[in-house]
N, C-alpha and C positions, 0 to 999 in steps of 0.2 A: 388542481394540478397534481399530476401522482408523480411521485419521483420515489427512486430506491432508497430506502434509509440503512444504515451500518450502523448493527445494534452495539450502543456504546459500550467501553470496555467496564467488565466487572470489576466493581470497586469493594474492598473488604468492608465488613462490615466490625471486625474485631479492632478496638481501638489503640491495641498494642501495634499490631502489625501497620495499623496508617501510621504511627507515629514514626515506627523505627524507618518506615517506607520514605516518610516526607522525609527524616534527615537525612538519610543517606542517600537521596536521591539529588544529584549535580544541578545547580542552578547556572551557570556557564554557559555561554554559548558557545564560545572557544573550543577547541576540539582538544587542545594540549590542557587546558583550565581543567575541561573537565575530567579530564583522566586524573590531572592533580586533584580536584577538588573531592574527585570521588575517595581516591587511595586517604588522601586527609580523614575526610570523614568517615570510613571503615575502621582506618587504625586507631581513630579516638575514641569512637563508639565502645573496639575490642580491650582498648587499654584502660577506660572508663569502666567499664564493666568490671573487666577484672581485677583491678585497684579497687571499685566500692565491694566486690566478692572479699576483696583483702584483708581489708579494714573491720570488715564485721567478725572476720575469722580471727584477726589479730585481737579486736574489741572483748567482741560478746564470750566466742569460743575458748580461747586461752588465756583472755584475760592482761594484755600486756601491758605494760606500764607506760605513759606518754612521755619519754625521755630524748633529746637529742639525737640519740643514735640507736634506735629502736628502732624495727620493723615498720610500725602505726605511723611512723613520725615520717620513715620514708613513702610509705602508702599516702599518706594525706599531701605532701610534696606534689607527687605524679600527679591525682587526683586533681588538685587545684590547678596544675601545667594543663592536663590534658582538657580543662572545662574552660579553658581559655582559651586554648586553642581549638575549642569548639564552638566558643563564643565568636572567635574570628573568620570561624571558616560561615558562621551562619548569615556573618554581615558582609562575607566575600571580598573581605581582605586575607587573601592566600597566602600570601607571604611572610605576613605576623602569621598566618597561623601554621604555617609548616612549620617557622618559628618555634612554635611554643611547642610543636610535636617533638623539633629536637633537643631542646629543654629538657622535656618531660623524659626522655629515653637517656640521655645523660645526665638526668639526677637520679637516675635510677641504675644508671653504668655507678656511677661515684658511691650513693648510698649501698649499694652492696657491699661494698668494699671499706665504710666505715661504719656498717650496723655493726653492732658490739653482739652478733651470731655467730655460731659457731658454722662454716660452710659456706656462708652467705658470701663470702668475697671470691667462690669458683665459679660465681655468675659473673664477674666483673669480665673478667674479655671479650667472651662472647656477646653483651649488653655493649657494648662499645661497639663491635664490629655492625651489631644490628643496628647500632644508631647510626654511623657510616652511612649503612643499605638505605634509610630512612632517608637520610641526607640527600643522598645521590639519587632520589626519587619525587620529593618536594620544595626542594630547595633549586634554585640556580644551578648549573654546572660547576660555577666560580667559585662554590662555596665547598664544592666536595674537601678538598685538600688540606685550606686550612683549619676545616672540621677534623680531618685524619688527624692533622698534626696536636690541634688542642686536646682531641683522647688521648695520644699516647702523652703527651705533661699531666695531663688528668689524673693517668691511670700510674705514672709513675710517682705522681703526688700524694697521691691517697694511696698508695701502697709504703710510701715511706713514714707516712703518719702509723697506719696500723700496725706495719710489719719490718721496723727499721733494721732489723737481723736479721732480714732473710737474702735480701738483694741489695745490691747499691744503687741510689739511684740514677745516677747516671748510666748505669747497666739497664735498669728495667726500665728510661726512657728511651735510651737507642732501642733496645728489643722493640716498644712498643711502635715507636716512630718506622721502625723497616716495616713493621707486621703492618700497622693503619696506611701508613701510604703505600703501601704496596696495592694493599685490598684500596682504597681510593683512587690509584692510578684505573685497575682495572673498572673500579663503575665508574667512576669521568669517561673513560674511554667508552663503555656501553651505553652513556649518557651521551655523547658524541654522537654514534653514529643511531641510537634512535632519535634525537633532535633532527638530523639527516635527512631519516627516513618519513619521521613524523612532517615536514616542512616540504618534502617531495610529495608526498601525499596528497598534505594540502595543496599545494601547486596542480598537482592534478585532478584534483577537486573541483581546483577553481576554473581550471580549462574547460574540464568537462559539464560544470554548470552553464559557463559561457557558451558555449556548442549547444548545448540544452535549448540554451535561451534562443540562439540566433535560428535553430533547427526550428521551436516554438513559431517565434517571428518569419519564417520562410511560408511555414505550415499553414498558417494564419492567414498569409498573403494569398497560397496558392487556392486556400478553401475561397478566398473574397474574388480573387478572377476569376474561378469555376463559375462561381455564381453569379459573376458579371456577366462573364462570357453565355453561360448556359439561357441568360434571360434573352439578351442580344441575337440567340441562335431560333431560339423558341419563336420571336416575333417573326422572321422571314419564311419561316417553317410552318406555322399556323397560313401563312398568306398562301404559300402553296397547295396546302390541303386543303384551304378555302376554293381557291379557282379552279384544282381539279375537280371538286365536288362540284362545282357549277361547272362544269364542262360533262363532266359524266353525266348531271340530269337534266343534260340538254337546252339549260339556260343560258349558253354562249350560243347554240347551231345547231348543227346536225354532222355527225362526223363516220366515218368509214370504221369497219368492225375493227380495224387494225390500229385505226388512229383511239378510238375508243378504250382496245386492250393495252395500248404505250399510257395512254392517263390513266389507268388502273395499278400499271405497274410504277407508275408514279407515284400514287398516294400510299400504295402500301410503304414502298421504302421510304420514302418521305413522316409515316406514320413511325415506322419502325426507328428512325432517325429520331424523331423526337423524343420516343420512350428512352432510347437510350441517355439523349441529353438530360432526361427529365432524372434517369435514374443517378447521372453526375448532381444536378443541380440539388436533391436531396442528401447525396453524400456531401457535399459542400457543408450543404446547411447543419447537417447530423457536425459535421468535424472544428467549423466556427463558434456553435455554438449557440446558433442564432435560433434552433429550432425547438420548439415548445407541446408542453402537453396540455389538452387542452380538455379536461373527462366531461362529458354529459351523462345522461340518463336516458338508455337503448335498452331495447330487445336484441339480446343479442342472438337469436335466431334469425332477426331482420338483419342485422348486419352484418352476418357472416353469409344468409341464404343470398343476401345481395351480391354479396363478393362473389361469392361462385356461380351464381344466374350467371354474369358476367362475361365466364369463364367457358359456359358450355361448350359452345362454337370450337373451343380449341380441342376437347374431347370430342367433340363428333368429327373431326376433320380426320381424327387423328382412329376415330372408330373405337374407342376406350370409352369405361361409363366415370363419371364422376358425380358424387354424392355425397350428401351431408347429413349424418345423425348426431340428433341431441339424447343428450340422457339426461331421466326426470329429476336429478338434482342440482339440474342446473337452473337459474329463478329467471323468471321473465323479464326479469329485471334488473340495468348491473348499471356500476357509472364505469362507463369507458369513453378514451379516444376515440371515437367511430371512423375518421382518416385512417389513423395510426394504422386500427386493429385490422380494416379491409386492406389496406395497403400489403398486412404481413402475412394476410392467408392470402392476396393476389401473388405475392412472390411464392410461397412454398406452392401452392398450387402448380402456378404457371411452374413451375421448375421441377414437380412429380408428373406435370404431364408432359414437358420437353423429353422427359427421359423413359418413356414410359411406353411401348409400343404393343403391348397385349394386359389385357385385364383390365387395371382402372385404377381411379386414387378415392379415396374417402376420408373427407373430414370428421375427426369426432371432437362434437362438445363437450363436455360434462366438468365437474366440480367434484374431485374427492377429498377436499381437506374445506372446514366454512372460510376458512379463509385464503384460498385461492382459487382460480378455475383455470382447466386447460383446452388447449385447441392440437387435436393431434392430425397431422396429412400422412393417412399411409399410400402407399402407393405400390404394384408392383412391377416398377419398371427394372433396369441391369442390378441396380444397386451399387455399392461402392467399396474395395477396401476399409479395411480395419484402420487406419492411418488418416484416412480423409477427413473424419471431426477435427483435424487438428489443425488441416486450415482450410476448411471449405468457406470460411469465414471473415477469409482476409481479402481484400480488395481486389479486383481484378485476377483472383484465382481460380479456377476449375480442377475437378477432379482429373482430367485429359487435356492436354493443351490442343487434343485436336477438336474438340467440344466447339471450339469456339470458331473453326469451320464447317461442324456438321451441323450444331443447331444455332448458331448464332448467338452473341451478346458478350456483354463487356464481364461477366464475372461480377459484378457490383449486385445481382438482386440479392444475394444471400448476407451477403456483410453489409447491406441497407437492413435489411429484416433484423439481424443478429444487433445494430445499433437500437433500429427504435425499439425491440426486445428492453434494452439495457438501461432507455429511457424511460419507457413504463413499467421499470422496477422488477421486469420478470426475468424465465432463465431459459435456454434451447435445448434441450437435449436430443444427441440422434444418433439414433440404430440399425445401421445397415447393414446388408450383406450383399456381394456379388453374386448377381443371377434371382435374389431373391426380393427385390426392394429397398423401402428405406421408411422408416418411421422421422417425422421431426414432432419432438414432443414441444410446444409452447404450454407454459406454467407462467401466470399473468396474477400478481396482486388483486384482491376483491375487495371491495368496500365492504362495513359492515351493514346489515341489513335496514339496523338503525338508522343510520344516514340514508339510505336509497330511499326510506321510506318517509325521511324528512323531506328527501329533494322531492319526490315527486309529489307532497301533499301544497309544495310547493312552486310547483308547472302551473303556469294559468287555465284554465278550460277554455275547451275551443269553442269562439263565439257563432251562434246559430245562424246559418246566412238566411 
């Protein structure tokens, strides 16, 4: 069975980059989880990082003393918050671990403010405010507020420890309390309306998945009554083409030249009826699902010079030459669908000579890569705008909607061809001009030589009569 493969996605080879890739990458299926779970784990990553950079700078480089209110002392603080709250977000308890992200950002508002450094306490507002924005991004909405409110006691707390001469404290917690819940009111409120927005979303998601589905379940149905139908129409259809054929060679009687010409013009339309239904009950089958690949081992100069034999009759009718060249790198030998493959050079065929009223169409075989081969139909018939690849392809479409009175049919041979293309793993490309023709390039997966040569040492030989 050949079917298209989708070359799986390249995965690193350096082991840093998988590591940092698997943590940071959302286990969640939740669409709000994982926006949470992501920002979790970026900011721990960054604040981990930058705490162990701290520590060794505080350690090795300058050498600092392990005291109470030392720099090292608040690095290893952070450090142990934020490997906890990494530890929680890896077991996908999110909430302990936003938890310990906001921990970790206000022992680090508070420790600036009582390292015993010189400057280190002009980080203290601004680390407060960020822990706020943290807040108001992995935590609950509920929790914005009484976060604001706990910094600014925080911040007027630890500044009355350090700095009891400079403010009073009840002065520097009102400041702090207007300044954090002010900035809390406003992300509550931007936490508001993207909860909103995020929860509309989803609603719309969920709509539009159901519609999907029901759209699927519709689609489904109408591929299986096609194919009810199309089987149902086929049987009373064969019956007629059967009895006119026995009327026409004269095995019912003897009939008048005219009654003769009415059953002629009987069987053709009645022929023509059937291809059509035949060309639904194949889209059925292509759209269901139900239809399969099935490769043997062909000459595929027999099976494409078969398709076109086929075909003459509609170039001589039509007083155009049609003809089929191989090139010598293509091998006598291939595993194809041989249905499939005559099926798609009888439609591009049959559809460069519908269009085609001087000169002629020619099929080329050949293989320029070992591992594909191609089937090209040139033809020079009107040819077609620059725009028509785009959907000469889709169901029931033509280049002209008057096409479908001047030469006949439903539009379906091109988007049968362009499906079992898609089935056998290959690709269409095509090249037109008005006034000039049309190339349709087929590009068709090849086994390797290996296997053709296993299958066929594997053919039984034909027994001598």
């Amino acid at each position: 069975m050949l079917t298209a493969q989708t070359p799986p996605a390249p995965v690193s080879t350096n082991p840093v980059k998988r590591l940092i890739r698997f943590f940071l990458e959302p286990r969640s299926v939740d669409r709000d989880e994982r926006f949470r779970e992501r920002t979790i784990r970026i900011t721990v990553a960054i604040v981990a990082a930058l705490t162990l950079l701290s520590v060794f700078t505080s350690v090795v480089i300058f050498k600092d003393p392990l005291t109470p209110r030392s720099p090292t002392t608040l690095y290893l603080v952070m450090l142990t918050l934020s490997l906890l709250s990494a530890f929680a977000v890896h077991t996908q308890r999110l909430v302990l671990a936003g938890v310990f992200l906001v921990l970790t950002f206000l022992a680090a508002a508070v420790g600036v403010l009582l390292v015993d450094v010189a400057g280190f306490e002009a980080q203290g507002l601004p680390t407060f405010l960020l822990t706020i924005i943290i807040t108001a991004l992995v935590l609950p909405r509920n929790v914005i507020i009484p976060l604001a409110l706990v910094s600014a006691i925080l911040l007027g707390g630890a500044t009355q420890l350090t700095h009891p001469e400079s403010l009073g404290t009840g002065s520097t917690i009102s400041s702090a309390i207007f300044l954090f819940v002010t900035a809390g009111l406003f992300l509550r409120q931007l936490r508001v309306e993207f909860d909103n927005r995020l929860a509309a979303m989803a609603a719309s998601i969920q709509e539009a998945e159901k519609a999907r589905h029901e759209a699927d379940e519709a689609n489904q149905a109408k591929s299986q009554f096609l194919a009810n139908m199309s089987h149902e129409l086929r049987t009373p259809l064969n019956a007629i083409i059967g009895y006119t054929e026995i009327m026409l060679n004269g095995m019912a009687g003897s009939f008048t030249d005219k009654q003769t010409q009415l059953q002629g013009f009987i069987q053709i339309n009645a022929k023509r009826l059937l291809a059509l239904i035949n060309d639904i009950l194949d889209l059925a089958k292509i759209e269901s699902g139900t239809i399969e690949v099935l490769a043997t081992l062909a000459a595929p100069r027999k099976v494409i010079g078969d398709a076109i034999d086929g075909m003459q009759s509609l170039a001589t009718n039509k007083n155009i030459y049609l003809k089929a060249t191989f090139d010598d790198s293509m091998p006598e030998m291939i595993l194809v669908d041989v249905q499939k493959i005559q099926q798609i050079v009888t439609n591009l065929v049959s559809n460069a000579v519908k269009f085609t009223t001087e000169g002629g169409v020619e099929v080329k075989v050949g293989s320029a890569l070992s591992n594909t081969w191609q089937i090209k139909v040139i033809d020079t018939g009107r040819g077609m705008p620059a725009d028509a690849a785009n959907y000469i392809f889709e169901s029931f479409r033509q280049v002209d909607s008057s096409d479908s009175r001047e030469h006949k049919g439903t539009g379906l041979g091109l988007a049968i061809t362009k499906r079992l293309i898609d089935k056998l793993g290959g690709t269409v490309d095509v090249k037109s001009e008005v006034g000039k023709g049309s190339t349709f390039t087929v590009t068709l997966p090849r086994i390797g030589q290996d296997i053709v040569q296993r299958t066929a040492e594997k053919q039984p030989e034909p027994v001598a009569s």
